[in-house]
PDBQT receptor file of N, H, CA, C and O in Angstrom, charges set to zero:
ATOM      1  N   UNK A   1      12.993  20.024  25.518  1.00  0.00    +0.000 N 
ATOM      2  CA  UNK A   1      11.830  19.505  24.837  1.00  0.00    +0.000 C 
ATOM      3  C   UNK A   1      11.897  17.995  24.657  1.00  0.00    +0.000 C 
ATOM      4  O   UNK A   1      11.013  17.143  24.750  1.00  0.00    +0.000 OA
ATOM      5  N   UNK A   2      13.203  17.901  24.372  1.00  0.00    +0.000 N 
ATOM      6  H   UNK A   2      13.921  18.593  24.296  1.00  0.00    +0.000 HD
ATOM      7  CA  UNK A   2      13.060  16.188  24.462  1.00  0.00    +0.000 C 
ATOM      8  C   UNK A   2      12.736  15.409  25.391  1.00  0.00    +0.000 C 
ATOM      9  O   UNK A   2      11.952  14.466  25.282  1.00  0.00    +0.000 OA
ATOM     10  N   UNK A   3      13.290  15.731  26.327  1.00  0.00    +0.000 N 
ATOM     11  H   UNK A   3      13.927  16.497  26.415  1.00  0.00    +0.000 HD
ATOM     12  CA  UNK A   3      12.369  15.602  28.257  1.00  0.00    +0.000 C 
ATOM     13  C   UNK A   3      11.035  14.982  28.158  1.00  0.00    +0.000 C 
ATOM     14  O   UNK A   3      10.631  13.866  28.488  1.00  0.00    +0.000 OA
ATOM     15  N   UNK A   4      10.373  16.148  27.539  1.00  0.00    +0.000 N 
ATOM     16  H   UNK A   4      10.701  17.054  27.271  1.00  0.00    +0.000 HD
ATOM     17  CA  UNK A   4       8.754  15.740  27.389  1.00  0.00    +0.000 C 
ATOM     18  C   UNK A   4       8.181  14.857  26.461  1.00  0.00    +0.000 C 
ATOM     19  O   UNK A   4       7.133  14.232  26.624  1.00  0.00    +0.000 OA
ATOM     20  N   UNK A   5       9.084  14.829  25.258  1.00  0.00    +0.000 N 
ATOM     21  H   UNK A   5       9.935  15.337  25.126  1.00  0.00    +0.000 HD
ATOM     22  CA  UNK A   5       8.486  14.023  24.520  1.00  0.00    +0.000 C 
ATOM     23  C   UNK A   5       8.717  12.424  25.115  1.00  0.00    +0.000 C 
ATOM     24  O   UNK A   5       7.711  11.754  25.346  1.00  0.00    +0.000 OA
ATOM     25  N   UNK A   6      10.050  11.855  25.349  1.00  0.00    +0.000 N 
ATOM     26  H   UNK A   6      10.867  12.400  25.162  1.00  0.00    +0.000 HD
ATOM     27  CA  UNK A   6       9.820  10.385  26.152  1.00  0.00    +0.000 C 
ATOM     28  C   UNK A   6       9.193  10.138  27.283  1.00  0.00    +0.000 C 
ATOM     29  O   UNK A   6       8.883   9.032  27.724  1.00  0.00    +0.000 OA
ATOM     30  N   UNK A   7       8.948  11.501  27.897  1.00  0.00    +0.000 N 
ATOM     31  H   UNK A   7       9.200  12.400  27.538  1.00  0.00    +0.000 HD
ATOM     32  CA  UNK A   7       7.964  11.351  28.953  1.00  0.00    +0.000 C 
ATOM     33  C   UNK A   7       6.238  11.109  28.577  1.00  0.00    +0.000 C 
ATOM     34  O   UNK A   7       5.357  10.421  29.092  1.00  0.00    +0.000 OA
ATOM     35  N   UNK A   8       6.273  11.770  27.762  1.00  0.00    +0.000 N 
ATOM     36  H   UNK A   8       6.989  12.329  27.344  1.00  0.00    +0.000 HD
ATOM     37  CA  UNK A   8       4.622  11.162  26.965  1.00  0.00    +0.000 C 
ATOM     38  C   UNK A   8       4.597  10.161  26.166  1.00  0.00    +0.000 C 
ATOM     39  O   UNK A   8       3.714   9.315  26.308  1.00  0.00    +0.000 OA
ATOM     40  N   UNK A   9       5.562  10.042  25.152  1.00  0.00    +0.000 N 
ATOM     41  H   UNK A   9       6.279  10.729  25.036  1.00  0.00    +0.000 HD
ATOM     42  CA  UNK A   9       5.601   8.734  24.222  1.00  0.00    +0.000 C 
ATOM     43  C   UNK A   9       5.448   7.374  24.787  1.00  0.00    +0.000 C 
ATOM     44  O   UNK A   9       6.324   7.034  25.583  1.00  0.00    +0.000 OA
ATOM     45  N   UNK A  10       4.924   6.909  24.644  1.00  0.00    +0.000 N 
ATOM     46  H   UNK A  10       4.213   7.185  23.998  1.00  0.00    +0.000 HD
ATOM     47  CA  UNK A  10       4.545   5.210  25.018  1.00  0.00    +0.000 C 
ATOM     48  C   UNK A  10       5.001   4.434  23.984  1.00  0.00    +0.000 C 
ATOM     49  O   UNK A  10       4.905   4.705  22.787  1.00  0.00    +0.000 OA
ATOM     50  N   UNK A  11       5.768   2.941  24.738  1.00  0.00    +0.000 N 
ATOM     51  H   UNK A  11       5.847   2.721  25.710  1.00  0.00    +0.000 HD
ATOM     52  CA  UNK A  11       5.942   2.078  23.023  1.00  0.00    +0.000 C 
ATOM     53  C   UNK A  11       5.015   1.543  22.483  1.00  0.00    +0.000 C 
ATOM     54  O   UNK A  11       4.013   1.599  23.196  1.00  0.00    +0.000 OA
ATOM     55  N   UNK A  12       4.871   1.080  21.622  1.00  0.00    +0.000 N 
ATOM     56  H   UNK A  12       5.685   1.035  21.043  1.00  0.00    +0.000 HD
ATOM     57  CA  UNK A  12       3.932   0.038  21.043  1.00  0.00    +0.000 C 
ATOM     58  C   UNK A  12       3.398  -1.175  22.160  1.00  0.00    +0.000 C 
ATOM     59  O   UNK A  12       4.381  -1.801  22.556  1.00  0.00    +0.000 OA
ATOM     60  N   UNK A  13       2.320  -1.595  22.673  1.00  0.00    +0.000 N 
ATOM     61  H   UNK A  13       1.521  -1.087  22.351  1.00  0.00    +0.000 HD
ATOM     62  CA  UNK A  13       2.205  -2.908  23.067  1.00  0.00    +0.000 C 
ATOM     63  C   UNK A  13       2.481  -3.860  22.364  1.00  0.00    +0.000 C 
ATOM     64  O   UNK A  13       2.226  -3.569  21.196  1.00  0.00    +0.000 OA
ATOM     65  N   UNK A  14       2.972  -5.111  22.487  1.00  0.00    +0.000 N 
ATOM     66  H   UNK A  14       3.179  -5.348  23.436  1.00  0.00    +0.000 HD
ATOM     67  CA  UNK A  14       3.716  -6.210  21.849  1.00  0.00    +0.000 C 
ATOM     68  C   UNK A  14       2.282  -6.857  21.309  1.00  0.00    +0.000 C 
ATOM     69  O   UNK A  14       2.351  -7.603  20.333  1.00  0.00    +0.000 OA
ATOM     70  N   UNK A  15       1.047  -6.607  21.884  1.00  0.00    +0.000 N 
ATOM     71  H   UNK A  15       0.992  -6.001  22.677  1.00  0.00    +0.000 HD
ATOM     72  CA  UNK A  15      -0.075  -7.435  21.038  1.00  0.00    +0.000 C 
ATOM     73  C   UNK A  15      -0.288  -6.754  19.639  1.00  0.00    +0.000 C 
ATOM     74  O   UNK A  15      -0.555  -7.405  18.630  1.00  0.00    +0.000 OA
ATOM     75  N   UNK A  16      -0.142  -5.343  19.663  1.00  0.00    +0.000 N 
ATOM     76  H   UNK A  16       0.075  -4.813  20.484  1.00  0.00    +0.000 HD
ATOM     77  CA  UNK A  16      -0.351  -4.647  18.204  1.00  0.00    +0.000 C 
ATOM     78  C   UNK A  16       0.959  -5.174  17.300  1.00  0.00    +0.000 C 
ATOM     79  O   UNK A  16       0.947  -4.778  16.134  1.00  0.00    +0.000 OA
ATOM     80  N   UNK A  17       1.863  -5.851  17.619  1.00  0.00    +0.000 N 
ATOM     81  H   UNK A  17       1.873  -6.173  18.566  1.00  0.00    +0.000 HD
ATOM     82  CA  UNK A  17       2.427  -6.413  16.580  1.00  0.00    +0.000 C 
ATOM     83  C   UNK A  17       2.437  -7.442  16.468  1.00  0.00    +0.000 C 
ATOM     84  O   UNK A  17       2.853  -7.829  15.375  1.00  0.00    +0.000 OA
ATOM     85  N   UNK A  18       2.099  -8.286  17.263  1.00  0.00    +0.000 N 
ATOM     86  H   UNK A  18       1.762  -7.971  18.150  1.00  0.00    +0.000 HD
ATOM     87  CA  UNK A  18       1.523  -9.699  17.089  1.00  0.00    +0.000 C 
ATOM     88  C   UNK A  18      -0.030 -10.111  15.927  1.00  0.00    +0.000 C 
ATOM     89  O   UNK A  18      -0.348 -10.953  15.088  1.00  0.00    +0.000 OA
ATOM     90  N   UNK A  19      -0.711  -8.653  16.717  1.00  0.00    +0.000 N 
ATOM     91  H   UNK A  19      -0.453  -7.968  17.399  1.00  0.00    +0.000 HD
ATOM     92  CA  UNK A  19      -2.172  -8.811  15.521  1.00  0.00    +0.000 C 
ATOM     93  C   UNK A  19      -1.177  -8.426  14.111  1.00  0.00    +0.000 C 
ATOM     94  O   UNK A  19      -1.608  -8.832  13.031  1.00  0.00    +0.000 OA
ATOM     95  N   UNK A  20      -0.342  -7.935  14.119  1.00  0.00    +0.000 N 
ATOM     96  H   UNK A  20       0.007  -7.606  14.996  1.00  0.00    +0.000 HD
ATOM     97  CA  UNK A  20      -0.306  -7.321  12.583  1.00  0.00    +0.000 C 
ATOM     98  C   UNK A  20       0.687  -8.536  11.874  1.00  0.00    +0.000 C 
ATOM     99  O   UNK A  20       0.804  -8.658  10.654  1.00  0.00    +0.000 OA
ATOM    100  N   UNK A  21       1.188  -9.169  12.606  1.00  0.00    +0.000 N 
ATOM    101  H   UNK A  21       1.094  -9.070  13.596  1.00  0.00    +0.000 HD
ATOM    102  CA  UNK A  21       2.112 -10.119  12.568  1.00  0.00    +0.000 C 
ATOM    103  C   UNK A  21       0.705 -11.556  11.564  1.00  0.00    +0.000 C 
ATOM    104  O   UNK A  21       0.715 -11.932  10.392  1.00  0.00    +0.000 OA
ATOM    105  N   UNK A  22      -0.212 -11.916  12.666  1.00  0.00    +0.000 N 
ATOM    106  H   UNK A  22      -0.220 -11.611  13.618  1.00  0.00    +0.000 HD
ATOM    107  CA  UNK A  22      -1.056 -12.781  12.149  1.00  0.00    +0.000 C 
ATOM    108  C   UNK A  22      -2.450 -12.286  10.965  1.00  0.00    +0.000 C 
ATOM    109  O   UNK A  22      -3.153 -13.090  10.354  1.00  0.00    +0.000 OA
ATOM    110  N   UNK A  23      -2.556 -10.762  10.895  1.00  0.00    +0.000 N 
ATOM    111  H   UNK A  23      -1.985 -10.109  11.392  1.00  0.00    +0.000 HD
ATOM    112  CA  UNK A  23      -3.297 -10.098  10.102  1.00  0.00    +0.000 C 
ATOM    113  C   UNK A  23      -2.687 -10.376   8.435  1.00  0.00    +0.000 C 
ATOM    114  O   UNK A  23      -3.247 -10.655   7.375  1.00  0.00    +0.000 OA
ATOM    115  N   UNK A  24      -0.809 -10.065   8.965  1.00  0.00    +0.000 N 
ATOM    116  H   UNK A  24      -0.354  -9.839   9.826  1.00  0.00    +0.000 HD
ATOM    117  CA  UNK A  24      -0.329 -10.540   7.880  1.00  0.00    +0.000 C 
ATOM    118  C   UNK A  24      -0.606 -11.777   6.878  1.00  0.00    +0.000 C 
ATOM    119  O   UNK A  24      -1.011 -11.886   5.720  1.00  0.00    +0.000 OA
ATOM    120  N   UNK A  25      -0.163 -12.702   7.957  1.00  0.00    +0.000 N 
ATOM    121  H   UNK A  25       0.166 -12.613   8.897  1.00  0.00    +0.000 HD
ATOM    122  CA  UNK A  25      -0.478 -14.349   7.732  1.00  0.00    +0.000 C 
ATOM    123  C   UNK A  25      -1.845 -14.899   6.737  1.00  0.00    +0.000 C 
ATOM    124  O   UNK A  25      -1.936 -15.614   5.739  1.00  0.00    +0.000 OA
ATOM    125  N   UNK A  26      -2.721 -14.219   7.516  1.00  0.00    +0.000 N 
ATOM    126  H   UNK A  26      -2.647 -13.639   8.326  1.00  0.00    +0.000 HD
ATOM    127  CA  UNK A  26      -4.139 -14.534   6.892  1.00  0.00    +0.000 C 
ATOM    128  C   UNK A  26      -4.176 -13.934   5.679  1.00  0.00    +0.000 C 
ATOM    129  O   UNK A  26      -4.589 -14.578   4.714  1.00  0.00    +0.000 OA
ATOM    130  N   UNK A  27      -3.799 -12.753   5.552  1.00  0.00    +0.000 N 
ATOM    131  H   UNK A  27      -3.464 -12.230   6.335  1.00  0.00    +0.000 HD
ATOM    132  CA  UNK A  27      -4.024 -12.010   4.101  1.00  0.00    +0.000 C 
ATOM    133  C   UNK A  27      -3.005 -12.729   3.395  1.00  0.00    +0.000 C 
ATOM    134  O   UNK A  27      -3.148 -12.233   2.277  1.00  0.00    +0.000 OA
ATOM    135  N   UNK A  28      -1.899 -13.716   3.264  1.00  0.00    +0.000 N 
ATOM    136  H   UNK A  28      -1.784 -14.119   4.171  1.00  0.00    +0.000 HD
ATOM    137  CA  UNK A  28      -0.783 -14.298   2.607  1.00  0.00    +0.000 C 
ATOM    138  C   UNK A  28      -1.430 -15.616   2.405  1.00  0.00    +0.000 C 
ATOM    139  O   UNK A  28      -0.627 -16.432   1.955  1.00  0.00    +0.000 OA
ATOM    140  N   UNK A  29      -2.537 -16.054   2.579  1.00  0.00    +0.000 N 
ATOM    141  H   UNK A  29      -3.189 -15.391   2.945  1.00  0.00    +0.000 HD
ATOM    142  CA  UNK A  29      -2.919 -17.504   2.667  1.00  0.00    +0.000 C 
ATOM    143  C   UNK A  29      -3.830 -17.445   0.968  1.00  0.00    +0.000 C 
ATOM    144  O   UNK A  29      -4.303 -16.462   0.397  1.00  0.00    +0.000 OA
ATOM    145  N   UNK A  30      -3.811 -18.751   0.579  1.00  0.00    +0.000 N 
ATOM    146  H   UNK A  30      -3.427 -19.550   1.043  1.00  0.00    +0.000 HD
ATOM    147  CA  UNK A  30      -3.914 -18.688  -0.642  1.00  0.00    +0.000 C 
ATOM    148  C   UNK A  30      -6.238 -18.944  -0.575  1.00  0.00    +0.000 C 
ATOM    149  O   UNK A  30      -6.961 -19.593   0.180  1.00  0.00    +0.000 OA
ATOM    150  N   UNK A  31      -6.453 -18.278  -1.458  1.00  0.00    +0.000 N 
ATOM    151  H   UNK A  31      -5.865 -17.751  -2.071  1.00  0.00    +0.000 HD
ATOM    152  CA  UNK A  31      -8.776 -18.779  -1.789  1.00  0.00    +0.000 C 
ATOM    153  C   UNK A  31      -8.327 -20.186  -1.703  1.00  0.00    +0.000 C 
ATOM    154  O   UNK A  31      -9.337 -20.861  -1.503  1.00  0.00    +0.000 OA
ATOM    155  N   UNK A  32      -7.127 -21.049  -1.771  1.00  0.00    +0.000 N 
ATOM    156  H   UNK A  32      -6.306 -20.501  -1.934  1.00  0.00    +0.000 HD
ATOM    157  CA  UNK A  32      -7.710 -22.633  -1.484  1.00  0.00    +0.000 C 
ATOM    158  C   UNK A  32      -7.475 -22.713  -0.204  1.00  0.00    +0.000 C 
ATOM    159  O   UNK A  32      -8.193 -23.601   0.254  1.00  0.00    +0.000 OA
ATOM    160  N   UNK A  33      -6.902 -22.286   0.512  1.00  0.00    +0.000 N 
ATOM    161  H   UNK A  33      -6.318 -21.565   0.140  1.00  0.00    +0.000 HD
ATOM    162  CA  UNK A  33      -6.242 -22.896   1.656  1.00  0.00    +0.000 C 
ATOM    163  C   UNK A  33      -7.189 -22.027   2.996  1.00  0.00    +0.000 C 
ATOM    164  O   UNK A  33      -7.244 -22.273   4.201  1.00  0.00    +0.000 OA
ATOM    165  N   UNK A  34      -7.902 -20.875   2.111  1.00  0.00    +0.000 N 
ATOM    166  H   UNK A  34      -7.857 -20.675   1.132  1.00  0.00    +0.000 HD
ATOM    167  CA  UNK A  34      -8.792 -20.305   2.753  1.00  0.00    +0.000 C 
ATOM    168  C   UNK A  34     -10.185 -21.081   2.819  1.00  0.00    +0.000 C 
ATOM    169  O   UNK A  34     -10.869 -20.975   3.838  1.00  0.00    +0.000 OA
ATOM    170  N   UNK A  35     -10.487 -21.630   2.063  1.00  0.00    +0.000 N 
ATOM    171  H   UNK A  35      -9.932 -21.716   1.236  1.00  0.00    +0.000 HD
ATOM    172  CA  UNK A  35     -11.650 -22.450   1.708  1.00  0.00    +0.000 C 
ATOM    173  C   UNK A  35     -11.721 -23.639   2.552  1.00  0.00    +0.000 C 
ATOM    174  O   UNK A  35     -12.704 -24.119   3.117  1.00  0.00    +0.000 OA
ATOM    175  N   UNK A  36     -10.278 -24.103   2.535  1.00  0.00    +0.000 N 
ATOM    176  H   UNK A  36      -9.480 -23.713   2.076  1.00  0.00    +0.000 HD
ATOM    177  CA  UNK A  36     -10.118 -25.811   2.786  1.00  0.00    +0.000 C 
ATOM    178  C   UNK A  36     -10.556 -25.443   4.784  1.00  0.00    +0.000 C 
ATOM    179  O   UNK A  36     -11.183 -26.244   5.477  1.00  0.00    +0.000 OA
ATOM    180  N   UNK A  37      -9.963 -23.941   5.342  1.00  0.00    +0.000 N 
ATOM    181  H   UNK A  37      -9.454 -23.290   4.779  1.00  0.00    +0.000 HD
ATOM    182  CA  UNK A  37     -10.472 -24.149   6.771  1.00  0.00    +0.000 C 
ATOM    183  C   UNK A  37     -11.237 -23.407   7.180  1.00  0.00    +0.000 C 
ATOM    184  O   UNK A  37     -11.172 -23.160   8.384  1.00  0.00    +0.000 OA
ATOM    185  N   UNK A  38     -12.019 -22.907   6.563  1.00  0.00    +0.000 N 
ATOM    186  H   UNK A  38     -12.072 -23.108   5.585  1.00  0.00    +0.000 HD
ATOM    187  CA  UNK A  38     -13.640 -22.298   6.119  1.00  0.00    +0.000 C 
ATOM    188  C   UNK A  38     -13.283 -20.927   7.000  1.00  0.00    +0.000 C 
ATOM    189  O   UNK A  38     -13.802 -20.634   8.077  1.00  0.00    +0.000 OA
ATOM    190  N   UNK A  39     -12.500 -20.329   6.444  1.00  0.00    +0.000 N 
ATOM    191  H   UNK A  39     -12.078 -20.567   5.569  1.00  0.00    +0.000 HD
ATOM    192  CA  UNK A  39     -12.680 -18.742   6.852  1.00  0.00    +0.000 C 
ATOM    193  C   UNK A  39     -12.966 -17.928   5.887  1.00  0.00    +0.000 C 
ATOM    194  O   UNK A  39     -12.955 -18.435   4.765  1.00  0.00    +0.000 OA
ATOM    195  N   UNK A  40     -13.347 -16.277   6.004  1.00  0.00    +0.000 N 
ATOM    196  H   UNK A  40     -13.357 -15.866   6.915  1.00  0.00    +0.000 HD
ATOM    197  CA  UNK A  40     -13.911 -15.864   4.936  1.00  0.00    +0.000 C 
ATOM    198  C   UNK A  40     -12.775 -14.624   5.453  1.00  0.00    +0.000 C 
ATOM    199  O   UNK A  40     -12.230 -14.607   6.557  1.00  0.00    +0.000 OA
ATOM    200  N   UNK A  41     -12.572 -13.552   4.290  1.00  0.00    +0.000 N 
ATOM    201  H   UNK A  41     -13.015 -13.565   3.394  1.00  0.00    +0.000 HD
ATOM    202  CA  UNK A  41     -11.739 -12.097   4.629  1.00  0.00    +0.000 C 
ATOM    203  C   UNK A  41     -12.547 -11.369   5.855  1.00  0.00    +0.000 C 
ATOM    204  O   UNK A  41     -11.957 -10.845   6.799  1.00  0.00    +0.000 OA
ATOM    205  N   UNK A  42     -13.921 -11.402   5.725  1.00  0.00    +0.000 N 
ATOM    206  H   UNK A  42     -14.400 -11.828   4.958  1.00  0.00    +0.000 HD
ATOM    207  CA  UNK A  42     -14.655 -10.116   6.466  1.00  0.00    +0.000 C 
ATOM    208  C   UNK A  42     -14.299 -10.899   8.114  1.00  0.00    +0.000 C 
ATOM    209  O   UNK A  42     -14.703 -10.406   9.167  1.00  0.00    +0.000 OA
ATOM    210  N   UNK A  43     -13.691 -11.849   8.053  1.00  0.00    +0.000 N 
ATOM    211  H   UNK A  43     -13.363 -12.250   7.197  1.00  0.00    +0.000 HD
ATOM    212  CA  UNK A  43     -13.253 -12.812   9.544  1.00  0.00    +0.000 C 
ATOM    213  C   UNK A  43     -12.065 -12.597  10.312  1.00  0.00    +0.000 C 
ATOM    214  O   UNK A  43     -11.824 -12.768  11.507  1.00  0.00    +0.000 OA
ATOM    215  N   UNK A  44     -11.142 -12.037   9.020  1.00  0.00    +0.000 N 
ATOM    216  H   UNK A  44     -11.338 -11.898   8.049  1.00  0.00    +0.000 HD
ATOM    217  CA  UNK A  44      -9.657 -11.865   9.411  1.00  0.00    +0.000 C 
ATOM    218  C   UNK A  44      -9.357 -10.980  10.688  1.00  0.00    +0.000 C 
ATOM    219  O   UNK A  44      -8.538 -11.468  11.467  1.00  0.00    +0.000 OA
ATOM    220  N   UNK A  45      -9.811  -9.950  10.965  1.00  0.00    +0.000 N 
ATOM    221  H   UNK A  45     -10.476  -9.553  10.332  1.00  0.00    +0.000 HD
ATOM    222  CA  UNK A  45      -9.558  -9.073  12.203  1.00  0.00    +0.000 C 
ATOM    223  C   UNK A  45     -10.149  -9.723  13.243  1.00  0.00    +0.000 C 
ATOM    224  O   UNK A  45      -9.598  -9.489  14.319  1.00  0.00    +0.000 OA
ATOM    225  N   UNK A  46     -11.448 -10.747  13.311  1.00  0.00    +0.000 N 
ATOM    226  H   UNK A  46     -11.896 -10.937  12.437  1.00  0.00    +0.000 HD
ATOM    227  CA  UNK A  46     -11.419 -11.166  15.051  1.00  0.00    +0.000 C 
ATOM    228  C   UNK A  46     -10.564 -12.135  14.691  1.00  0.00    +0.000 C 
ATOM    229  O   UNK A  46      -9.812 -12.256  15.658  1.00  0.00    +0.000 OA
ATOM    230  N   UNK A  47     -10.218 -12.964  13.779  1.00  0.00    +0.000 N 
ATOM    231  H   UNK A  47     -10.829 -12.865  12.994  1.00  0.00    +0.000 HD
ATOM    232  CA  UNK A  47      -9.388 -13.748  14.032  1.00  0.00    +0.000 C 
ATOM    233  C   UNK A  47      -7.849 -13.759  14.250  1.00  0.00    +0.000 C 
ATOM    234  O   UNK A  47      -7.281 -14.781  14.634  1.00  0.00    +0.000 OA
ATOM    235  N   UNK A  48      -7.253 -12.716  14.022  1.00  0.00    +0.000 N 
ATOM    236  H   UNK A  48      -7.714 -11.886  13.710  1.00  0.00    +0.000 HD
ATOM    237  CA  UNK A  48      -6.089 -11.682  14.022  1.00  0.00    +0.000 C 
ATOM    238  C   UNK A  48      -6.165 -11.565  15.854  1.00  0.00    +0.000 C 
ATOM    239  O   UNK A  48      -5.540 -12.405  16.502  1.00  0.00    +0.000 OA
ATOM    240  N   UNK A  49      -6.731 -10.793  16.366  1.00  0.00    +0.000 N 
ATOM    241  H   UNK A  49      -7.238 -10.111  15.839  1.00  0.00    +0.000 HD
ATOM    242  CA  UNK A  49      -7.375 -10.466  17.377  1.00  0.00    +0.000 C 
ATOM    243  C   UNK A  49      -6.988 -12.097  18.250  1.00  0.00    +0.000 C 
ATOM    244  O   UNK A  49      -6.018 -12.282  18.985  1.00  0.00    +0.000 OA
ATOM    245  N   UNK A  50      -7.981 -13.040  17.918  1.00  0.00    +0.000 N 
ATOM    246  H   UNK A  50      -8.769 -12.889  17.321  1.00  0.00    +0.000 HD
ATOM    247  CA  UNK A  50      -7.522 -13.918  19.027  1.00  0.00    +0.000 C 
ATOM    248  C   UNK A  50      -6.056 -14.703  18.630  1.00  0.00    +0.000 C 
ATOM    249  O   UNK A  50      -5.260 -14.514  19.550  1.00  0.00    +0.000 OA
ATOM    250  N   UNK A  51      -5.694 -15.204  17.965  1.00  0.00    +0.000 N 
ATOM    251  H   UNK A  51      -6.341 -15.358  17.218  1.00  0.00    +0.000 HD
ATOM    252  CA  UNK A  51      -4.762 -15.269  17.452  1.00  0.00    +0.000 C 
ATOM    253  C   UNK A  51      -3.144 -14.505  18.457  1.00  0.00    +0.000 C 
ATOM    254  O   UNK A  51      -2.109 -15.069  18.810  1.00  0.00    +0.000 OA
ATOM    255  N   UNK A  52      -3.561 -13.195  18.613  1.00  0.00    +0.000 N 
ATOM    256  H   UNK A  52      -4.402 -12.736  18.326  1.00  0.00    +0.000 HD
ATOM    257  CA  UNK A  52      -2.689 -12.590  18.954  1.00  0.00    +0.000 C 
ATOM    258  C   UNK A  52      -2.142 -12.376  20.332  1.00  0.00    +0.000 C 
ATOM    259  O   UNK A  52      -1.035 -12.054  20.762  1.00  0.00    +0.000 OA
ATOM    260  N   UNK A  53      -3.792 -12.791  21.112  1.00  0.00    +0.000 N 
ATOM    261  H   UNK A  53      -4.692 -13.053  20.763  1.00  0.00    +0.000 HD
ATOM    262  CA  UNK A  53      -3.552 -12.535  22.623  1.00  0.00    +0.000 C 
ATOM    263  C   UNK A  53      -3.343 -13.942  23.441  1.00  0.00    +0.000 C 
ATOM    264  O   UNK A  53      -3.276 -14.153  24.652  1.00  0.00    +0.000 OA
ATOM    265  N   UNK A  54      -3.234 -15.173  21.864  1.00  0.00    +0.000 N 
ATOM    266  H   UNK A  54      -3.288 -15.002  20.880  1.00  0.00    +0.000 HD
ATOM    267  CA  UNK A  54      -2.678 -16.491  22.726  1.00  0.00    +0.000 C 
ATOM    268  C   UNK A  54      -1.512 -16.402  22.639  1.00  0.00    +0.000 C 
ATOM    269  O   UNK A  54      -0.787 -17.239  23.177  1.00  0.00    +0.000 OA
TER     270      UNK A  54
């Protein structure tokens, strides 16, 4: 049975921890420092998103 299971299991792609890596970042940033480079929360995932695939 174990056979099959690494035969189906896939790892993680390295971009899903990169987005979660910079998803982090943004949610750790302080309402001033959010303000001062005009992003808003409802922004954080496309910006996570590009962020991740540079």
């Amino acid at each position: 049975m174990g056979f099959f299971t690494e035969m189906f299991a896939r790892p993680r792609p390295q971009d899903h921890q990169r987005y979660r890596a910079a998803l982090a970042l943004l949610h750790s940033m302080s309402n001033a420092d959010r303000a001062d480079i005009g992003i808003k929360p409802a922004d954080f995932p496309r910006i996570a998103r590009e962020m991740s695939t540079r």
